[in-house]
N, C-alpha and C positions, 0 to 999 in steps of 0.2 A: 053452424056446426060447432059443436063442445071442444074443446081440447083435446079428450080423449078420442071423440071420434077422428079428428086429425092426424093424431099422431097415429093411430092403426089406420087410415087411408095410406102416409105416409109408407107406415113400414112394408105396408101391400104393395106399393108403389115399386118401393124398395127392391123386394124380393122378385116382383115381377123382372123388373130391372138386371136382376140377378141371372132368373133363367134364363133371359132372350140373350144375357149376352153368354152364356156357358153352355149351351144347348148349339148344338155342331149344325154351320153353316150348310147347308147340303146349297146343293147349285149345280147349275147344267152348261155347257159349251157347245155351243151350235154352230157348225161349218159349213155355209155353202159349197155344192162342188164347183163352182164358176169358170174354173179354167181347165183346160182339156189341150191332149197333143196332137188333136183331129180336128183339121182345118174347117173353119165355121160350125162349128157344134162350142156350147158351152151351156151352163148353168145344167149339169144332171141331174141332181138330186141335192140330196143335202146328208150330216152326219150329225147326230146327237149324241154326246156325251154327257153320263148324268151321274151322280153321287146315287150309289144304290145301299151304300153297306158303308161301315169301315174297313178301311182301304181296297175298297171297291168302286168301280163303274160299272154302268151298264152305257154300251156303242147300240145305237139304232142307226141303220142307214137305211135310209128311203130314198128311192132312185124316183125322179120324174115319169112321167109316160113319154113312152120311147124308145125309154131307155132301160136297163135289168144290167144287176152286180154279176160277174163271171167269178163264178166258181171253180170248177175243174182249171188248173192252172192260173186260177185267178189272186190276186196279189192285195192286202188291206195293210197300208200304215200308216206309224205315227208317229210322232218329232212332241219333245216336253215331258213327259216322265219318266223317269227312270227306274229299272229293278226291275224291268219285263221281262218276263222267259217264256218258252212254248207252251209251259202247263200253266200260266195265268190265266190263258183263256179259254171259258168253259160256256157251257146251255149255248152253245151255236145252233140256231134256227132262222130257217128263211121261212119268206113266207109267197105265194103269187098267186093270183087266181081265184083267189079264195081260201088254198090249199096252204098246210102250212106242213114244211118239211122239218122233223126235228131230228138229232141226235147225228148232227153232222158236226164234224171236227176240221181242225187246220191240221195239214199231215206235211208243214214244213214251216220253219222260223228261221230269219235271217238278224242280223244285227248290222248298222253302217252300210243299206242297204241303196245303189243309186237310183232311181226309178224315174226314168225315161225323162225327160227336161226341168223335171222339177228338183234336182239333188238327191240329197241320201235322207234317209229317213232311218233314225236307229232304231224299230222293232216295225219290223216286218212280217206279217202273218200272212202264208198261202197254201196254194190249192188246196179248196176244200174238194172232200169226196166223201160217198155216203150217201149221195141221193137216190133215190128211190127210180124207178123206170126213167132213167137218163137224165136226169134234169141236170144245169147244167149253168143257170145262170137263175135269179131268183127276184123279184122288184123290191124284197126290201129284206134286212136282214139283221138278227139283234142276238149280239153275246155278253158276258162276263168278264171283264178281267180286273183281277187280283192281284196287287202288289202291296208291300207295307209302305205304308205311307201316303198309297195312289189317290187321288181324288180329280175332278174332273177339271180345276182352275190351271192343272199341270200341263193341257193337252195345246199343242199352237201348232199342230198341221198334222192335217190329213192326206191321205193318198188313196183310192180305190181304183182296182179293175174291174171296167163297165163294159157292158156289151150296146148296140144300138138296134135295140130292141126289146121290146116289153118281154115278160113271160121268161120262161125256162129253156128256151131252145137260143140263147145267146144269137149272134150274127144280127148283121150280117158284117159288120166289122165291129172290132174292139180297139178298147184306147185305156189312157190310164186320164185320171180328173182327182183335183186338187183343190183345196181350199184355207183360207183362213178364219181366225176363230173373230166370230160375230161377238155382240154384248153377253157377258156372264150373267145370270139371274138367279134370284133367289127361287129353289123348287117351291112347291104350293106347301109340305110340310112345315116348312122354316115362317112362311105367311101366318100359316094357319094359326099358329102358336100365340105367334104376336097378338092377331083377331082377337083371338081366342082371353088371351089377358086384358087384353084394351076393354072389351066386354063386360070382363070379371069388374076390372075397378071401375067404372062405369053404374054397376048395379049396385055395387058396394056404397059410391059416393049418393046414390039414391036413397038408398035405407036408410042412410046416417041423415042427411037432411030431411025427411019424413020423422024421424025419430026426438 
């Protein structure tokens, strides 16, 4: 390989170097529900927090079979970010059955909120309403929220109101279920990139030795 080719592998090198480290870490926080305040039930579902935006997440909770999120006086929170208020959270949609219920909202917000054996959680999001022919509890469910600064490595507990029972008709009892945060991961965008470079110089370092 010439000099020159060198020193432009190099500065390729370089600049790659550059963007993977100035290019925004997106990442996701994954919480099993594991513990629960109803005697021998556990592990309900789980809770996915992910970098969707700046200073945005997107929440996906998927409940297990069995089990389905309550809605109508049903209760979602979270302990680790701060600067949440009621209008952060928006595109509330569930989904069960197949059937996917959209343009359902939180029609109450708490802060410093205590929720049944697990402590306080300061932003509390509940009773959704809006469903369509009674529905009422949903198997999995995914919103928006919006704060400056928000991102998903903020989040270190969860809280949801579950019903015991799959589907929209909730019962036959409900409980609240809780977890903590699993390993942080880089999303597949933040991968991609890198690939993406590693690639680039890879073909680069080709041509120049053929050359």
């Amino acid at each position: 390989m010439r000099a020159t080719s060198l020193g432009k592998f190099l500065l390729a090198a370089a600049c790659m170097a550059i963007l993977v480290a100035s290019a925004p870490l997106a990442s996701a926080t994954s919480f099993t529900l594991s513990n629960t305040n109803l005697q021998g039930i556990s592990n309900v579902g789980t809770v996915l927090v992910a970098d969707s935006g700046l200073n945005q997440v997107t929440v996906t909770i998927t409940m297990n079979a069995g089990y389905s999120l309550k809605l109508e006086g049903g209760q979602i929170g979270f302990n680790g970010p701060s600067g949440l208020v009621a209008g952060s959270a928006s595109g509330v949609t569930g989904f069960s059955g197949g059937n996917t219920y959209s343009g359902l909202s939180f029609n109450g917000f708490k802060t410093d909120q205590n929720i049944s054996q697990f402590g306080t959680f300061a932003f509390d999001y509940t009773n959704i309403k809006g469903s369509p022919n009674g529905v009422v509890s949903v198997d999995s469910l995914t919103f928006t929220l919006t704060a400056s600064g928000l991102n998903a490595s903020q989040f270190t507990g969860v809280v949801v109101h579950f019903c015991t029972a799959s589907g929209t008709n909730c019962g036959p009892q409900t409980g609240f279920a809780s977890g903590t945060p699993g390993a942080e991961v880089p999303e597949p965008g933040t991968i991609t990139l890198l690939g993406s470079g590693l690639i680039g110089l890879a073909g680069l370092v080709r041509r120049r030795m053929r050359g």
